[in-house]
N, C-alpha and C positions, 0 to 999 in steps of 0.2 A: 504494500500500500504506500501509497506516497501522501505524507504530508506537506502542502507548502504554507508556509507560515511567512507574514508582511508587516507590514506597519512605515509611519514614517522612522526616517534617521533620528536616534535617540530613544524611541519607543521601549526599550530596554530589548529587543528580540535575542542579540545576540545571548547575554545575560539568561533571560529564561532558557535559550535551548541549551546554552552550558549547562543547567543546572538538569535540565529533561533529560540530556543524553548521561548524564550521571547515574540519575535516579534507575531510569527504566531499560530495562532487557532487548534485544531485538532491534534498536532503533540506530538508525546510521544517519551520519551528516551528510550532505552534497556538498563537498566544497568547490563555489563558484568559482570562475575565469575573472578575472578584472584587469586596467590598464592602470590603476588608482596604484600610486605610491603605496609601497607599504608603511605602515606605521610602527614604531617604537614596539609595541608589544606585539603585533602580529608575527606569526610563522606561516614561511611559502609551503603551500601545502594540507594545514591547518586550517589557517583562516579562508586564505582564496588560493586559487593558483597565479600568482601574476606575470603576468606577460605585458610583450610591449606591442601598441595599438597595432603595428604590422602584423604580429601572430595572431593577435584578435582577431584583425580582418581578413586574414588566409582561413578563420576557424570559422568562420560569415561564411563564405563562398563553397567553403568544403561542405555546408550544412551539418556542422557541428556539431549547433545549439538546440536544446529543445526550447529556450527563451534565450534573449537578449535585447536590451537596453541602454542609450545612454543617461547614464544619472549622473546629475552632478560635474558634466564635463567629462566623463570619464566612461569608457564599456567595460559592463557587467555579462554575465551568462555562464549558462546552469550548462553544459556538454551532455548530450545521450550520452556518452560513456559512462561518463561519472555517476550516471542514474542507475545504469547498468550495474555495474560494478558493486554500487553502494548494496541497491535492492536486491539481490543475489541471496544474503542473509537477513531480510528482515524489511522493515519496513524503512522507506529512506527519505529526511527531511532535507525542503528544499526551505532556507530562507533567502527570499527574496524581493525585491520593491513593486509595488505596487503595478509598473505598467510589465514586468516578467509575468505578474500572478496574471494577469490578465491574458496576456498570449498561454500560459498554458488553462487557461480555463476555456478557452478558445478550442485547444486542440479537444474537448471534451475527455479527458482518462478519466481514470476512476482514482480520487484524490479528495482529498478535505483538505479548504481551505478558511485557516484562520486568520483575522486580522490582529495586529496589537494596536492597543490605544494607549495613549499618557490617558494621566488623569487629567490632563489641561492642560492647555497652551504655554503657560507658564513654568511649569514643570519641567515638557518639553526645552525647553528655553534653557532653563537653569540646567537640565541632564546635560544639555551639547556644550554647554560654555564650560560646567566643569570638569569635561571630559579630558579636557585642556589639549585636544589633538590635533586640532581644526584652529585657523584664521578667523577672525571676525567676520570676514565677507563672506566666508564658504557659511558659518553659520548661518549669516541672516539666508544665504543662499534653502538651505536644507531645510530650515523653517518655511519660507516662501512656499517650495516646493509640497511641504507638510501641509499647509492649508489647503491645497489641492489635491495631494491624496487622501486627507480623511475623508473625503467624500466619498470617496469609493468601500465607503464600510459595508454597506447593505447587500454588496456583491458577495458576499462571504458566506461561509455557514456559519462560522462560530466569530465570537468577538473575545477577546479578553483584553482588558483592562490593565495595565499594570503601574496602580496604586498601590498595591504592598506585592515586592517580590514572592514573597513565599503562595501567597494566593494566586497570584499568574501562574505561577510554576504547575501549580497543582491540577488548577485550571485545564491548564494545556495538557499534563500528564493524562488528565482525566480524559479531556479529547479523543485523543487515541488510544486508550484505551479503550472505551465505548465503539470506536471508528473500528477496531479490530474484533468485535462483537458483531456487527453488522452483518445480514445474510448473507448479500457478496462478498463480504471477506469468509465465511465458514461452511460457506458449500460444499466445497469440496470433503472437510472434518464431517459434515452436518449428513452427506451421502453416506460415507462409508458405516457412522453410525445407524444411518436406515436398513445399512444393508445387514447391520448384524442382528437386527430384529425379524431378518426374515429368515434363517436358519431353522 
């Protein structure tokens, strides 16, 4: 099963799935493509894979991507490989912005997709400035941008909130675990038990 999970810059997304892919069994990261410097605390490989906008764009043409976007000045994208590879053992999350979630809600798979919200604009605000990773411009940038994609919340299945970390987390954990409960996800488990009632 694939989850993709969004929100604006700051929303705390990263943060919650650090804490999901901790908690819960079965669940694998995607880690995205980007042309985006890496930062201070980030690992190539870990966080994104980075590449520079030339490999990007050979990964465009080759039809790489199962999404891709520019955000922020910069290209983003999730590779079928990586999906491949992840979901092979389990179920594999994709976090990614607003206009990726959209191209793969497009291609219709079978997917849950959540948004994250701040608790408020302000919040927002205060997360990206104390982040202290970002330039002033890039900020007010991310913000700008964030007005415009909370709009897109109602495109979602699930929403979470993340006003107290520990309840986002739980939230989201809870998610998929319900999501992996679902008929289509236990068909297959769900036959074999039919089948042992007709012996």
């Amino acid at each position: 099963m694939m989850i993709v999970v969004t929100g604006p810059s700051g929303s705390g997304k990263s943060t919650i799935l650090r804490h999901t892919m901790r908690d819960l069994r079965g669940v694998r990261f995607s880690v995205s493509h980007t042309t985006r410097v890496r930062r201070p605390s980030e690992k190539d490989g870990r966080d994104y894979h980075f590449v520079d906008r030339a490999e990007f764009e050979r990964m465009i043409r080759r039809g790489a991507f199962v999404e891709w976007a520019v955000v922020h000045g910069e290209l983003y994208g999730t590779s079928k490989r990586e999906i491949a590879d992840r979901g092979k053992d389990g179920d594999v999350i994709l976090d990614i912005d607003v206009q990726g979630a959209r191209q793969v809600q497009a291609l219709k798979l079978d997917a849950v997709f959540v948004f994250i919200l701040p608790p408020a604009y302000k919040e927002l605000k205060r997360r990206l400035s104390e982040r202290g990773e970002d330039k002033p411009a890039v900020i007010e940038r991310r913000l700008k941008t964030a007005r415009r994609e909370i709009k897109d919340y109602a495109r979602f299945d699930y929403i979470v909130i993340n006003d107290r970390l520990d309840r986002a987390v739980l939230e989201l954990e809870s998610i998929i675990l319900a999501a992996r409960c679902r008929l289509a996800a236990r068909k297959a488990r769900v036959a074999t038990i039919l089948r042992s009632f007709e012996a």
